[in-house]
C-alpha positions as CSV (number, residue, x, y, z in Angstrom):
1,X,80.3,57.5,6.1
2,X,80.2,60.1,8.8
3,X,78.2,63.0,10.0
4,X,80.1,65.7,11.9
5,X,78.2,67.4,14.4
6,X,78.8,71.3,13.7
7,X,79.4,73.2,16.3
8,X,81.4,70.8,18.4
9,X,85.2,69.7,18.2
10,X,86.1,68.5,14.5
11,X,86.5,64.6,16.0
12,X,83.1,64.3,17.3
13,X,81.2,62.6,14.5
14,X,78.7,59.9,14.8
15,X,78.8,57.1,12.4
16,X,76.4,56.1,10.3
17,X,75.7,52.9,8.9
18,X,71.8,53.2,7.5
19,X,70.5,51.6,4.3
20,X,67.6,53.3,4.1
21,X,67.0,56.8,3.4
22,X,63.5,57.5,5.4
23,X,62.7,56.0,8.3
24,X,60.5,52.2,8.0
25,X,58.9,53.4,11.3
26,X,56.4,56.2,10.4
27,X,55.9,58.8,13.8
28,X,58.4,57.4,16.2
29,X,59.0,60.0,17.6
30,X,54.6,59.9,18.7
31,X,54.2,63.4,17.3
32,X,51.6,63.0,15.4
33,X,47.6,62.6,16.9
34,X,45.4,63.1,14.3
35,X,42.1,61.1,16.3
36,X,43.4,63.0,19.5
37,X,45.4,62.7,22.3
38,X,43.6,60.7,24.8
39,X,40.9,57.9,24.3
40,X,39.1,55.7,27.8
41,X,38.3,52.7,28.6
42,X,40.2,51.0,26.2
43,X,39.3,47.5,26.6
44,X,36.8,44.9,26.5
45,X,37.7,43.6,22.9
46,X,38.9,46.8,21.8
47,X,41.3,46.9,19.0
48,X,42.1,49.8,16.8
49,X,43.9,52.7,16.4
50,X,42.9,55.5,18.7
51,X,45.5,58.5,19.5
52,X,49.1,58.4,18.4
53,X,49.0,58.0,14.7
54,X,50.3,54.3,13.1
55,X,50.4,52.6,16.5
56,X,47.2,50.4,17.1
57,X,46.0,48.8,20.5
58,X,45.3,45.1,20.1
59,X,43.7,42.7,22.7
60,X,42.4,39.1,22.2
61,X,40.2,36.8,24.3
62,X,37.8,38.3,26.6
63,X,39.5,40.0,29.3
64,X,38.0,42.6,31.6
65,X,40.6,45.0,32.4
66,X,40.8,48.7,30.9
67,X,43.6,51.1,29.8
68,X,43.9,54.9,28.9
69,X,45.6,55.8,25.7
70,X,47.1,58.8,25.4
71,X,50.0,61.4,23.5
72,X,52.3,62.5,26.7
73,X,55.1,64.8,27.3
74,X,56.9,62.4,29.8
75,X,60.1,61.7,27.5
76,X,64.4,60.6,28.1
77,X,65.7,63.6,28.9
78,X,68.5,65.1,26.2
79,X,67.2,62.8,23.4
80,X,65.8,65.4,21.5
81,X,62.0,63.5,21.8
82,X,58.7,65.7,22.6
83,X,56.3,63.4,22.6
84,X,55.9,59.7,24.1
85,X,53.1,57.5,24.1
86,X,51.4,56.4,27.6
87,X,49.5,53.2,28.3
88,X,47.7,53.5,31.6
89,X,45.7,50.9,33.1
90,X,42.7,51.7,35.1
91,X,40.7,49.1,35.5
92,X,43.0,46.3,36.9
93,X,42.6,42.4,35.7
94,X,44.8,40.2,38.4
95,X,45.2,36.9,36.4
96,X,44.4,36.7,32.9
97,X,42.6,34.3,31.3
98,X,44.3,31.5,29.1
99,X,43.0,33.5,25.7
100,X,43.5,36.6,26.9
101,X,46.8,39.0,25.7
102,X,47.3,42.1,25.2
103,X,49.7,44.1,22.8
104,X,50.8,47.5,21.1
105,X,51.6,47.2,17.6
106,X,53.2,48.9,14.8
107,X,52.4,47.6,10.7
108,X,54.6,48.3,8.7
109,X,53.4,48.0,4.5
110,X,54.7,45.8,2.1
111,X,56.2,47.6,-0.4
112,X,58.7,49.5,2.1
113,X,60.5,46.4,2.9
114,X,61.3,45.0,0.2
115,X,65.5,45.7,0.6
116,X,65.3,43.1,3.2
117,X,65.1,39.9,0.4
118,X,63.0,37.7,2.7
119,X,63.1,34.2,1.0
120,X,66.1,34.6,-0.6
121,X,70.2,33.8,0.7
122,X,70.7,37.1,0.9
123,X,68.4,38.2,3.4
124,X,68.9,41.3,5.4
125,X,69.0,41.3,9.2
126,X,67.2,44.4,11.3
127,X,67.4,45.9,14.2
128,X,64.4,47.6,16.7
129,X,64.9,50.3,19.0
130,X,63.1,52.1,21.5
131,X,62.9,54.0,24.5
132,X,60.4,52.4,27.3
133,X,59.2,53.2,30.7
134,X,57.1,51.9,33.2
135,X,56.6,51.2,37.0
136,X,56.2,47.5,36.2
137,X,59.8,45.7,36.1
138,X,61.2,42.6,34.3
139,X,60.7,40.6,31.6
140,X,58.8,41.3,28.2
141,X,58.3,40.3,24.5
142,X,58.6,41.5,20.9
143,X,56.9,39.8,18.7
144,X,57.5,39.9,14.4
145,X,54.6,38.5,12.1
146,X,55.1,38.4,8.7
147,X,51.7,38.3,7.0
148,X,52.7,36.8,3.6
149,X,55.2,33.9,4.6
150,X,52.9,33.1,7.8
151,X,55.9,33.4,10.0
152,X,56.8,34.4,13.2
153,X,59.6,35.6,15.7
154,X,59.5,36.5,19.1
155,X,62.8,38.5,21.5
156,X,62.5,39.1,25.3
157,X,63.7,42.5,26.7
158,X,63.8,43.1,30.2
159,X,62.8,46.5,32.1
160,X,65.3,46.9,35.1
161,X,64.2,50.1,36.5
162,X,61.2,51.1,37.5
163,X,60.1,54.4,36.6
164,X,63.2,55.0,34.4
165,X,63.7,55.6,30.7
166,X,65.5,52.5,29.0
167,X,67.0,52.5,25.9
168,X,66.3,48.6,24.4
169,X,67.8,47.4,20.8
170,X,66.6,44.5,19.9
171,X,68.0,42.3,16.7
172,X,66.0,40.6,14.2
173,X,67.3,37.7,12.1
174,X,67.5,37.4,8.2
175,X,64.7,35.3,7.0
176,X,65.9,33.1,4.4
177,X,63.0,31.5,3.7
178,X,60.1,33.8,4.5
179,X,58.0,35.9,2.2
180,X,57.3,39.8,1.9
181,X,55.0,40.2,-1.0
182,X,55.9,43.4,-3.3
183,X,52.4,44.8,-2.3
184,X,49.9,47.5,-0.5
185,X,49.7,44.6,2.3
186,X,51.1,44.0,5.5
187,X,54.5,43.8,5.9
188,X,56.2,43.4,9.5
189,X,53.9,43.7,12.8
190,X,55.8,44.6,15.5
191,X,54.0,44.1,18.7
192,X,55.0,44.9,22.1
193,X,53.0,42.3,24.6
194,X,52.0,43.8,27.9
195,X,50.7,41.0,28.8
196,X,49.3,37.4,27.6
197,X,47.6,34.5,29.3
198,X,48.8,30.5,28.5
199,X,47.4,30.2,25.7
200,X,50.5,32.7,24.2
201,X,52.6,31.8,27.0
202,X,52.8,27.5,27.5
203,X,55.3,26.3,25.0
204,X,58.5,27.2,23.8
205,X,59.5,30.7,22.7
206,X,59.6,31.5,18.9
207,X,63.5,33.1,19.6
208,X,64.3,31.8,15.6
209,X,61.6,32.5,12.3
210,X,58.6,29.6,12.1
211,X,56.0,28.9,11.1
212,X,52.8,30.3,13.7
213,X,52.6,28.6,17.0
214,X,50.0,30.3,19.5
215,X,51.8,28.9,22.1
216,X,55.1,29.9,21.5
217,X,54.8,33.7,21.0
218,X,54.8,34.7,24.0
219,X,58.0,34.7,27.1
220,X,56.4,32.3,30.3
221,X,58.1,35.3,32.2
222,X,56.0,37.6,30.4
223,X,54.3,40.3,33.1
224,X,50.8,41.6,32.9
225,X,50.3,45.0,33.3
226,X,47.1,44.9,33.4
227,X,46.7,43.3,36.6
228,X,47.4,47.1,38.7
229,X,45.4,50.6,38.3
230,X,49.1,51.3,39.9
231,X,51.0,50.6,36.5
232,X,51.5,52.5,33.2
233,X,53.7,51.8,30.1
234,X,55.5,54.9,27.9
235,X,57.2,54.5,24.9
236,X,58.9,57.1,22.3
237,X,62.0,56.7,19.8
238,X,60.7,53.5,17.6
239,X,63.3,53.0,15.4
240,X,64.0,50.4,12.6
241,X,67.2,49.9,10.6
242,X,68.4,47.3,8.2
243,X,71.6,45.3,9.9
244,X,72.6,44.0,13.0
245,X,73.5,46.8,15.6
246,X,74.2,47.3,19.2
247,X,73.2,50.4,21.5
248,X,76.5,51.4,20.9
249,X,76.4,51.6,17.2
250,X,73.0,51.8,15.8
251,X,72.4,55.2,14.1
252,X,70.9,58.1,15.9
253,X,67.1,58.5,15.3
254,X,66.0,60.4,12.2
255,X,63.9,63.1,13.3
256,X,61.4,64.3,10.2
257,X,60.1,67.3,10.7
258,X,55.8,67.8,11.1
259,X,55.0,68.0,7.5
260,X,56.5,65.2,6.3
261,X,55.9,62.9,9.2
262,X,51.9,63.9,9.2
263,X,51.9,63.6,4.8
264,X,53.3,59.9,5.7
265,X,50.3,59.0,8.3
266,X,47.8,60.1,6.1
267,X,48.5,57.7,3.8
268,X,46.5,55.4,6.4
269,X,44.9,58.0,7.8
270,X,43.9,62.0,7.1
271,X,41.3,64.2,8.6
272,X,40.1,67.4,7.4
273,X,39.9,69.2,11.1
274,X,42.6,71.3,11.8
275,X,45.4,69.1,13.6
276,X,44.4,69.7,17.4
277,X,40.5,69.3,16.9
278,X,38.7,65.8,17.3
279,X,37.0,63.8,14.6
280,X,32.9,64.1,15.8
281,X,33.3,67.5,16.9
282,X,31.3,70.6,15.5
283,X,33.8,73.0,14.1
284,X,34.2,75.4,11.6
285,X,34.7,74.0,7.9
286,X,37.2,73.7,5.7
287,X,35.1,74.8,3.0
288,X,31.7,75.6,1.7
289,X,30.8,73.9,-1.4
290,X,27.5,75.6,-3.3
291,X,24.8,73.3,-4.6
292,X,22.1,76.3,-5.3
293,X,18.7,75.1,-6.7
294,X,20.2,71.8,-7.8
295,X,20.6,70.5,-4.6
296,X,23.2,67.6,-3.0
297,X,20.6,64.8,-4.1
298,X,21.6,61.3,-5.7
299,X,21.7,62.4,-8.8
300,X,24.3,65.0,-8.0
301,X,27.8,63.8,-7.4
302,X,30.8,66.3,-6.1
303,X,34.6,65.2,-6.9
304,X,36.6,65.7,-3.0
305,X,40.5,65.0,-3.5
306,X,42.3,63.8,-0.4
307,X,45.3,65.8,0.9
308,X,47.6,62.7,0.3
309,X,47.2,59.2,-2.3
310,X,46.0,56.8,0.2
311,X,47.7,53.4,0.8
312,X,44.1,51.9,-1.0
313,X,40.4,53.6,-1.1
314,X,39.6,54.3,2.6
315,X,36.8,54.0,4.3
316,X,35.1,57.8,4.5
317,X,33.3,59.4,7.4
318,X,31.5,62.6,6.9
319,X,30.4,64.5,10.0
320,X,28.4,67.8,10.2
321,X,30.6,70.9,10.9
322,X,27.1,72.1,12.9
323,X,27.6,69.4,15.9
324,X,29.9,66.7,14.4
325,X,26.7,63.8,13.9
326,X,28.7,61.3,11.6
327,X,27.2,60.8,8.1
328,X,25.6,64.1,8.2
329,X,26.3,67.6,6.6
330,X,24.8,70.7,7.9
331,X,23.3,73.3,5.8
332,X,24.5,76.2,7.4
333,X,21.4,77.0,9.1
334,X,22.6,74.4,11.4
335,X,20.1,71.7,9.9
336,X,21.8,68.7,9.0
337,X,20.7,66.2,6.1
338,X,22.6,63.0,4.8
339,X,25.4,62.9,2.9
340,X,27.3,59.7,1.4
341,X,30.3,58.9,-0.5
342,X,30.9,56.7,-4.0
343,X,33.7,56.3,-6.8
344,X,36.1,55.6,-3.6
345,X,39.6,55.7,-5.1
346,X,42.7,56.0,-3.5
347,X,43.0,59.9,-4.8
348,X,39.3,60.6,-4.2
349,X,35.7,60.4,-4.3
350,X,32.5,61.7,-5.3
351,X,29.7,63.2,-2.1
352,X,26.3,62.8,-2.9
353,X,23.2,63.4,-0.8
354,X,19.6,62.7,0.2
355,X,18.9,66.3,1.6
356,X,16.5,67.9,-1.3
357,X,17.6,71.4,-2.4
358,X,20.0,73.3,-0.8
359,X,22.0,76.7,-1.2
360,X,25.4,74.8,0.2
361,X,26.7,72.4,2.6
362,X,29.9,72.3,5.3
363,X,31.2,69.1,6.4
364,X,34.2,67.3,7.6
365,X,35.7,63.9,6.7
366,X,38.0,61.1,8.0
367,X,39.5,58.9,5.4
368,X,40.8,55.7,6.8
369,X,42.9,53.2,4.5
370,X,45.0,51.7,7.7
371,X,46.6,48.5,7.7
């Protein structure tokens, strides 16, 4: 099949060869930042997600350095990207120790890959793309877990030039004899390492699907970008396609517009701020919800839908719309009282309350069901 590109000469076309009709890799293009577009001193056994939505900073061991997080506007030029995500570090760790590694990673559920047949002969290959940048050259690893089967594979990719957006397509092997349960679960975890100590980095690289070896998931050329307040990492364009493909032929990025890229996040994650306010801050509500002489009490139970059918029943954070105090509501006089949340389901919930009698209540809510 082709596309031709109206407005240009009737033999421009692009192929495409795609056996999937939404993209596997939800946001990458980094548009979307519900919890905000910058989070500090990222670090110190941190591991979460924390500005671009669906990608999740990971470290293990106990290493000292820090990184900033954050949504940028530093992206390949003519690639039709806005957004990128930037890793900065700014407090630098030289050598790392032996447990120590650090890595950027993507889940993607169960369910949604289940056209690639792991543990049968007819297992599907894939192929990763993405655009990276950074001041720190040379060599670096992918890394694909499957949670079900236990497995593991790990690519090298090299950065060439510094300061320089790189396109990198990376191909995955069939797995004939892994295991992708037909689930909610985890799927695939990509994860990008920026940077490991032995313990990842002292045996023999996982290039083929195995069984989990600590010691072989990670290149011995593998760089560590922590160890400068000098470097930063950006990344933008995650792509993932069912087949084997080159730079040459994989199939141009599908761009979803804002809607349906933000309904897909907050199947892990949704807020009720508007899109460009912070979770914890005091802002105006969504709505007001009248209690009158009955009061919010436990005895009193109010159904809240979520926007979208989460992936399972999240966990809920309420925060006052007065000044944004977490498990708090605010009366409208500004007095906040305490507010909690029961019958979690993965369409809704009921909001009950400790706060005696009240005329009404606003309040804000994150509703996390990540992976």
């Amino acid at each position: 099949m082709a596309l031709t590109l109206h407005g240009t000469v009737s033999d421009n076309t692009v192929a495409l060869d795609r056996k999937t009709a939404t993209p596997l890799i939800i946001n990458g293009d980094m548009q979307i930042a519900q919890r905000g577009t910058s989070a500090t001193a990222l670090g110190n056994g941190d591991t979460g997600y924390h500005t671009v939505d669906r990608f999740k900073f990971r470290e293990d061991g106990t290493p000292t350095y820090e990184f900033t997080m954050s949504q940028s506007t530093d992206t390949p030029t003519g690639q039709g990207f806005s957004q990128s995500l930037k890793l900065d570090c700014t407090t630098a760790q030289s050598s790392l120790a032996g447990a120590d590694s650090l890595t950027f990673r993507h889940i993607v559920e169960a369910q949604n890959l289940q056209m690639l047949k792991y543990g049968t002969s007819s297992a599907e290959t894939l192929t990763l793309s993405f655009w990276v940048k950074t001041n720190k050259t040379g060599t670096y690893t992918l890394w694909v877990f499957q949670s079900d089967g236990s497995r593991n594979i790990s690519k090298e990719y090299t950065v060439s030039s510094a300061n320089t957006w790189e396109k990198k397509v990376i191909n995955i092997d069939a797995d004939t004899g892994g295991t992708i349960n037909n689930d909610n679960g985890i799927g695939l975890t990509f994860g990008w390492y920026l940077g490991a100590g032995t313990d990842h980095t002292s045996g023999t690289l996982q290039t083929t699907w195995g069984s989990l070896v600590l010691a072989n998931r990670v290149s011995s050329s593998q760089v560590n970008l922590a160890d400068s307040t000098s470097n930063d990492w950006y990344i933008t364009g995650v792509q993932l396609e069912v087949g084997t493909f080159d730079v040459n032929s994989i199939p141009p990025f599908q761009f979803e517009d804002v809607g349906t890229s933000l309904a897909r996040c907050q199947r892990y994650y949704e807020k009720t701020y508007n899109l460009d306010v912070d979770p914890g801050t005091g802002s105006n509500p969504v709505g007001r919800y009248q209690f009158y002489s009955y009061g919010l009490d436990d005895n009193q139970r109010f159904p809240i839908r979520y926007h979208t059918r989460k992936r399972a029943a999240p966990t809920i954070v309420a925060y006052s719309s007065a000044d944004g105090t977490s498990g708090k509501a605010s009366n409208g006089g500004g007095t906040n009282y305490t507010v909690t949340s029961d019958s979690i389901g993965e369409s809704g919930f009921g909001l009950k309350g400790a706060g005696g009698t009240q005329d009404g209540f606003f309040v804000h809510f994150t509703f996390e069901s990540e992976l």
